[in-house]
N, C-alpha and C positions, 0 to 999 in steps of 0.2 A: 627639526620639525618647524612649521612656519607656526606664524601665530593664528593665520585662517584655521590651520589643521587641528593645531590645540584645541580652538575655540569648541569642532567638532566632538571634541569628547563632553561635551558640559552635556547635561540629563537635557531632556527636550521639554521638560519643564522651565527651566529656566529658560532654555529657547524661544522657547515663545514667548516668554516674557519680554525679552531684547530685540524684538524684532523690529523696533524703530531706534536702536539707539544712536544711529551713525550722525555725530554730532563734531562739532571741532572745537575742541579745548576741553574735553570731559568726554568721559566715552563710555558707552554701554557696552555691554557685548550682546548684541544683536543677533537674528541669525543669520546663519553663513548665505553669504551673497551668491547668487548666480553668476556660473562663468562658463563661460563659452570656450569652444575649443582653441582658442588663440590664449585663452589665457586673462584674457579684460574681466576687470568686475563690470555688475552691471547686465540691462538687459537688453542694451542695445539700442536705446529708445530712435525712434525711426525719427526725428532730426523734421525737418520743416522744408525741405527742398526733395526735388528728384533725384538725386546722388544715387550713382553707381558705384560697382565695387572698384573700379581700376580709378577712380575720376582721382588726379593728382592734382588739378590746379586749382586754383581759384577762380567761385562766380559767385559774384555780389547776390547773397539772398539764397545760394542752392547748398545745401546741406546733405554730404554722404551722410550715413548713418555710422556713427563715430566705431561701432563695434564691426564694421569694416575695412577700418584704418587702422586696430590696435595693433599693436606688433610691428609694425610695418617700420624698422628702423632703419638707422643712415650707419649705426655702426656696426651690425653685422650684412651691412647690404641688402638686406632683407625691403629695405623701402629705403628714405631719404626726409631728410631733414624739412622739404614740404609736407610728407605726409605726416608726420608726427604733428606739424603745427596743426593741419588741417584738421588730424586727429583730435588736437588740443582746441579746435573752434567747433567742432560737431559737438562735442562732449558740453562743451563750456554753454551751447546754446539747447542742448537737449536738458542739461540738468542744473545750471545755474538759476539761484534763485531770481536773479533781478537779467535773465537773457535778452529781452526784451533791449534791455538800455544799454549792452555792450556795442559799438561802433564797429559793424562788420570792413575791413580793413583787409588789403591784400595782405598775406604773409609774408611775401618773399622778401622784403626789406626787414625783415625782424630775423636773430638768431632765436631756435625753439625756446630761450628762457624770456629774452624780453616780448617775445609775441605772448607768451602767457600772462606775461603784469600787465598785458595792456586788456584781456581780456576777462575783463572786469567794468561795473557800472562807474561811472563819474560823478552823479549825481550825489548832492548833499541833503542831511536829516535836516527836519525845520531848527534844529539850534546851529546848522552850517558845518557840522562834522562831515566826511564823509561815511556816505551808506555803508559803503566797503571798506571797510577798514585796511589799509596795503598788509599789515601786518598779520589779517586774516588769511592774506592767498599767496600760496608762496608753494615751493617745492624742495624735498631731499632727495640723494640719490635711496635709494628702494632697499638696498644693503643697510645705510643709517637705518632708516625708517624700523626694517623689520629687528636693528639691535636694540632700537629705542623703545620700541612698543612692546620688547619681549621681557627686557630687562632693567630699563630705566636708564643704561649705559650713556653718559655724556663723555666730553673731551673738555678736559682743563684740570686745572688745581686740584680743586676739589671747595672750593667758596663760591660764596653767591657775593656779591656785592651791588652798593646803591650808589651809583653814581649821580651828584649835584654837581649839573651843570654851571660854566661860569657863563652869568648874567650882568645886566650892569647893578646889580645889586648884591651878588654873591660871588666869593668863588670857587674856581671847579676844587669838586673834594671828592674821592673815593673811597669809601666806607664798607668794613666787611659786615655784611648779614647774615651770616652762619656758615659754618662749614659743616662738609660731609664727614662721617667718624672714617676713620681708614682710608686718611687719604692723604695728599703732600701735605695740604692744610693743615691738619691739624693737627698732622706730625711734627709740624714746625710751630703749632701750639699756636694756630691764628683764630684767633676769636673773635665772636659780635662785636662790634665796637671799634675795633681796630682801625687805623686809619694808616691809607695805603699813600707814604710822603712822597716816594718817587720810585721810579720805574728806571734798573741800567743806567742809571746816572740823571735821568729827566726828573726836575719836578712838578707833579702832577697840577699844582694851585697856579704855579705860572708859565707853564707851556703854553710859548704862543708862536707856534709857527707849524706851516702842515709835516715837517719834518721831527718836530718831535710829539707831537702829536700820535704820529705813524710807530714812534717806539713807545709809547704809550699804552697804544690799542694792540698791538704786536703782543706786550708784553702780558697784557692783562687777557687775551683771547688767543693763545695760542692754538695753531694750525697741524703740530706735526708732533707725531708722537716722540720724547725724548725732550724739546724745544724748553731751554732753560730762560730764567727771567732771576734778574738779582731785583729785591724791594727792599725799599726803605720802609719799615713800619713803625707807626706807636702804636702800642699797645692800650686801650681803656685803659684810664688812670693813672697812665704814665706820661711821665713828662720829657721821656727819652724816646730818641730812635734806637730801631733792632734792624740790621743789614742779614737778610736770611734770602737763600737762592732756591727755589722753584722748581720744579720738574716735570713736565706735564703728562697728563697717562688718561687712561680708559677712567672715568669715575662713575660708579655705579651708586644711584642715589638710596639716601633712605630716609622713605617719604613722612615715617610720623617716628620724631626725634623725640618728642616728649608726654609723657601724659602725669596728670599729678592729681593729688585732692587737697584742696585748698580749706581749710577748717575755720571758719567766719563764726562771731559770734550770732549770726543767722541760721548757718547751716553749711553743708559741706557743697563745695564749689568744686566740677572738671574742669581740670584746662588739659586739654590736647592740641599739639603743634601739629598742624595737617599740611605739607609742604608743595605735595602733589599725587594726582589722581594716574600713578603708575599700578604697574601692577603687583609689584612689591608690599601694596600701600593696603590690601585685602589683609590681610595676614595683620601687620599694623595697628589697623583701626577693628578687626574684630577681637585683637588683647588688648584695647587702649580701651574698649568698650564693655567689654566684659570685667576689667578693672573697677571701672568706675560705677557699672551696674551692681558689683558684689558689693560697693564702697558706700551704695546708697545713697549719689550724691543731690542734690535739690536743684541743682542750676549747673549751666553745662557753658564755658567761655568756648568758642572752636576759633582757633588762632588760623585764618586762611589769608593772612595778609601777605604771603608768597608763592598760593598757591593759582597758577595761572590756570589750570585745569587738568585736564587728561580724560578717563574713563567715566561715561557717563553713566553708564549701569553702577561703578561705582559712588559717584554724587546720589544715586536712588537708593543703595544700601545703607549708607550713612544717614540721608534724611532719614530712613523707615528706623535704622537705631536710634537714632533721637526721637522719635515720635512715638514709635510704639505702634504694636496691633490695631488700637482699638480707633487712633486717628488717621489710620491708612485705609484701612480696610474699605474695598470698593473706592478706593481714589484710586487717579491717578497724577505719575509723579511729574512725567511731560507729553506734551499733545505735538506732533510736529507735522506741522505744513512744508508741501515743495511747491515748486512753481504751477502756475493757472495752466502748464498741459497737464500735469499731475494731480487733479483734487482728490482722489481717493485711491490711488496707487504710488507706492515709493518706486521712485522712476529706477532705484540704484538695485533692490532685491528682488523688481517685479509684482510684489507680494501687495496685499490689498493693505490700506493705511491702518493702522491699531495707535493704539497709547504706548507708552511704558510705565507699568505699576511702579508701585514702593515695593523689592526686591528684598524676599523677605528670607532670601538662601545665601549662603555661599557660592561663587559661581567658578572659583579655582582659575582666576589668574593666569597664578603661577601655582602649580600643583604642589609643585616640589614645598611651596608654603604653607597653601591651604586646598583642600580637597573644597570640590563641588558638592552640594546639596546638604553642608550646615543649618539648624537653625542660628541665626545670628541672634546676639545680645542687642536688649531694648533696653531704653533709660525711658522711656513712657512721659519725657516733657512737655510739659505746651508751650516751652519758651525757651529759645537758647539765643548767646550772646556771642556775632560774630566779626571778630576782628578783622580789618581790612586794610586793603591802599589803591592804589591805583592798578598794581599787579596780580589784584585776585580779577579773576577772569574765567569765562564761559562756564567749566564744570563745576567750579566755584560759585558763581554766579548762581545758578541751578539749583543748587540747594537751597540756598534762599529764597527762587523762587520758588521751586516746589513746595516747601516749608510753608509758605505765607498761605499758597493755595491750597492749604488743608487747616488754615488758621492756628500754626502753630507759629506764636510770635516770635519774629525776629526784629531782635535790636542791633544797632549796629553802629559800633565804634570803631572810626579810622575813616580816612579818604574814601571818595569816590571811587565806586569800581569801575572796571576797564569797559565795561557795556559791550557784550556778547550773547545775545538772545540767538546767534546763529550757530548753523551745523555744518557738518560735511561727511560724508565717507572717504578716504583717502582713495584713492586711484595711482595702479601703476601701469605704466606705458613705457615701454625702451631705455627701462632701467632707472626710470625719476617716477616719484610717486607724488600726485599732485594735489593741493588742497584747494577747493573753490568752494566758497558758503554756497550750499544746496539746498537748507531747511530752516525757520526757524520753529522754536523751541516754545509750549505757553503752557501754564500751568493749571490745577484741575479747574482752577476759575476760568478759566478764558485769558489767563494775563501773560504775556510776553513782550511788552513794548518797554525795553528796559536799552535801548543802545548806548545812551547816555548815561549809562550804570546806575546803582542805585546810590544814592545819596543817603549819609545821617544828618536828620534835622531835629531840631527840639518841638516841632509841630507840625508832621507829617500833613500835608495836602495834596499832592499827586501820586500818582500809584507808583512810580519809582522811587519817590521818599519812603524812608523806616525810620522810625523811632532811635534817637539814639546820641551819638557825638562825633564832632569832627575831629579826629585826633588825629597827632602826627607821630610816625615812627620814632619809636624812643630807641635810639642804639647808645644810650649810657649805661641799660640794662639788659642782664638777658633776657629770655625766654620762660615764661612762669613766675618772675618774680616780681611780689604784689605791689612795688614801688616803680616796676615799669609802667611807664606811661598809658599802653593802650588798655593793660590787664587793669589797672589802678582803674581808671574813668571806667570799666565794667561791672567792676566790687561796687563802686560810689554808686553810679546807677542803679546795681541792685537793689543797694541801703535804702535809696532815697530818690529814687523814680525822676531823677534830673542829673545832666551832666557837672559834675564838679565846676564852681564858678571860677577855678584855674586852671584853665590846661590850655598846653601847646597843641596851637591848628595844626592842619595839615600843611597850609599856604607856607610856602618857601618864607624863611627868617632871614634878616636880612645880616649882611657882615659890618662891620666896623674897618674892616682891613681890606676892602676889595682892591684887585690890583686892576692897571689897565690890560684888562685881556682879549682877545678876537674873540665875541660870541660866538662868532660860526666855527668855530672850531670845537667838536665834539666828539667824543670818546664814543666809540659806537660799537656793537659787536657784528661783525661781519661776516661769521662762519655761517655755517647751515644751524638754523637755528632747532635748540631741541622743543621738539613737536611737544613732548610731553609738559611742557613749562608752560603753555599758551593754548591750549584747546580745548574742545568737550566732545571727546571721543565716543563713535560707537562704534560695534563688533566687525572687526576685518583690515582694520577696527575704524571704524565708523569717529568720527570724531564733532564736537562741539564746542 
């Protein structure tokens, strides 16, 4: 069963609640999109030229209507590798949000993947970022996609790791930040902290050349199921290497590894570890919620500083359990805009523009976890304390904002976030399913101008500043424990309404030992990246 059809069975109650959730990096479940007999989402938006149904080439400015070209592939012969870009330009100019500023461009010198990176805006935010983010629009084959979105299913080890760059100030380090339970990791007992010395004989601090580099990133992002890797490790607190070999496989995540009550002589303190917005992660956060609501506790820490997003509908259930009834009710949780052809119709469902409330049911995922049409547990706060980095993003994001725009305060300790106020519905076409920002996201204020993430300052003055501290990832420590760095400056802050006058920034530390290394030489992961680590998803799943 695909994930569209699941979606079908959720009460039509909840349906309508999701009917704008299609976001990218957090995702709602929305309601189920229109499709035509070919199979496309979508409603075909009629495109801005005269385009007919057979028109194959290219004419500066004439636009078929992209749900004329769906289907229409080069590898069942069915169409050809023009029509699929063409496909991919009708689509990109009916439903992108900034279409207007894409450089219409003949195809025929592009393969189908690099004609799609180019169709995208150029243009930069007034601090000079780009508008589009590359790392917002990208593509998987439609088979990933539909394992990733069902089950959270990645490829590798089973670790997340934070790689530091070598600069001329640092050098390159590779550092594990948790692993998955039941998995090579951490059946080879790799833990946070850990520091990854060398790769198959390379080591990682002074690899300087594009050839070991290549076993590097080889070793650390394998491509093929079985694909082995010997590592050199230290272990935290140890002053030894450990030689242990790798095995790569299917790894299925599990998004909320920890939930505690923290017992302050103030009063009892949650911390839950939120990893990411999958759909395993329903089931997760409403016993990690309902723990804490039986526990009575007074202050809520939400550890999102690896949570790059996923299900939007689910960033709306988790606000509404921190918030409670009584500060939802008649809000809502995000307001989403498409492009100036679309003001009052989502170009992707056909359906007339709505909100998406604070999600006050279960919506069933995944069934087999949690069934549809639970009342969900409330902790009834007006304040929670959310850890951060640079890698919390879109559905991450979201919560915070929706949070603020119901005035329940959010403090916020750690790095600036990754600045993702935009959406997307996933699209498939001839077997690749494609992501382009289509919406963004603003909250019950009116407020969504967050690209450049939000910030903690100790004197909030712009509306993407919050209250709070710059803190830097501590991997000396685990996870919940009151001596880690980010959870520590959260306690302090409780106490005493100001950041500890000692703590490590976020800003890179500089070495004592740096060697002469090529900066441009970077560890990079280069597989099909998993969608659910990086977006704000809605239903089909609609993503943000």
């Amino acid at each position: 069963m695909t994930l569209l059809q699941k979606k079908t069975l959720c009460t039509a109650a909840v349906l309508s609640c999701l009917a704008l959730t299609a976001c990218s990096g957090g995702g709602s479940t929305s309601a189920e999109t229109n499709t035509d007999n070919t199979g496309s989402i979508g409603t075909g938006g009629s495109g801005t030229g005269s385009g007919n149904n057979s028109s194959t080439e290219w004419v500066a400015g004439d636009f078929t209507p992209y749900t004329q070209l769906a289907n229409q592939c080069s590898a069942d012969q069915t169409g050809s590798a023009m029509t699929e870009k063409l496909w991919l330009r009708s689509w990109s100019d009916d439903t992108y949000l900034w279409y207007s500023e894409i450089l219409d461009q003949d195809p025929a010198p592009y393969t189908v993947a690099e004609y799609f990176s180019v169709l995208m805006t150029q243009e930069l935010t007034a601090s000079g970022k780009p508008k589009d983010n590359p790392n917002f629009h990208y593509s998987i084959p439609t088979d990933i996609w539909e394992q990733q979105s069902q089950s959270g299913a990645s490829f590798g080890y089973g670790f997340e790791i934070v790689i530091q760059p070598a600069s001329n100030q640092q050098e390159r380090k590779v550092s594990v930040a948790y692993s998955e339970p039941n998995t090579p990791a951490s059946s080879a007992n790799i833990q946070r902290g850990a520091v990854i010395v060398a790769i198959d004989g390379v080591n990682v601090a002074s690899a300087n050349s594009d050839s070991e580099l290549a076993v590097l990133t080889n070793g650390l992002f394998p491509n093929q199921s079985g694909q082995q890797a010997e590592f050199l490790v230290r272990d935290l607190g140890s002053v030894n290497n450990r030689t242990i070999t790798l095995t790569a496989q299917t790894v299925v995540s599990t998004p909320v590894q920890q939930t505690q009550v923290i017992d302050t002589a103030t009063g009892k303190v949650g911390y839950v570890l939120f990893n990411s917005h999958i759909a395993p992660a329903e089931r997760g956060l409403y016993d990690a919620i309902s723990t804490l609501s039986q526990a009575g506790i007074d202050d809520l820490v939400l550890d999102l500083r690896y949570n790059g997003g996923g299900l939007l509908a689910m960033a709306s259930q988790l606000s509404y359990m921190i918030a409670g009834e009584q500060a939802t009710i008649d809000r809502i949780f995000e307001r989403t805009s498409f492009n100036d052809k679309y003001p009052n119709t989502n170009p992707v469902t056909g359906e007339p523009l709505t909100s998406m409330p604070f999600i006050t049911e279960s919506i069933g995922f995944n069934t087999g976890l949690l069934s549809a049409g639970l009342n969900l547990p409330v902790l009834d706060l007006p304040r929670v304390f959310v850890l951060t980095s640079n890698g919390t993003c879109s559905a991450s994001e979201a919560i915070m904002n929706g949070l603020r725009g119901i005035d329940i305060e959010v403090i916020q300790i750690g790095a600036t976030t990754c600045g993702k106020p935009y959406g997307f519905y996933p699209t498939p076409n001839c077997g690749t399913t494609y992501f382009t920002i289509q919406f963004q996201g603003e909250n019950n204020k009116g407020f969504g101008e967050y690209s450049d993430g939000f910030a903690a300052v100790s004197n909030p003055t712009l509306p993407s500043e919050l209250p709070g501290c710059d803190v830097a990832d501590d991997l000396t420590h685990d996870f919940g424990d009151t001596n880690e760095g980010m959870l520590s400056a959260a306690l302090y802050y409780r106490d005493n309404g100001q950041c500890p006058i000692s703590i490590a920034s976020s800003a890179p530390q500089l070495s004592n030992t740096v060697q002469s290394i090529d900066t441009s030489l970077k560890i990079e992961d280069t597989r099909q990246q998993n969608f659910w680590k990086s977006n704000r998803i809605v239903n089909n799943m609609g993503s943000q």
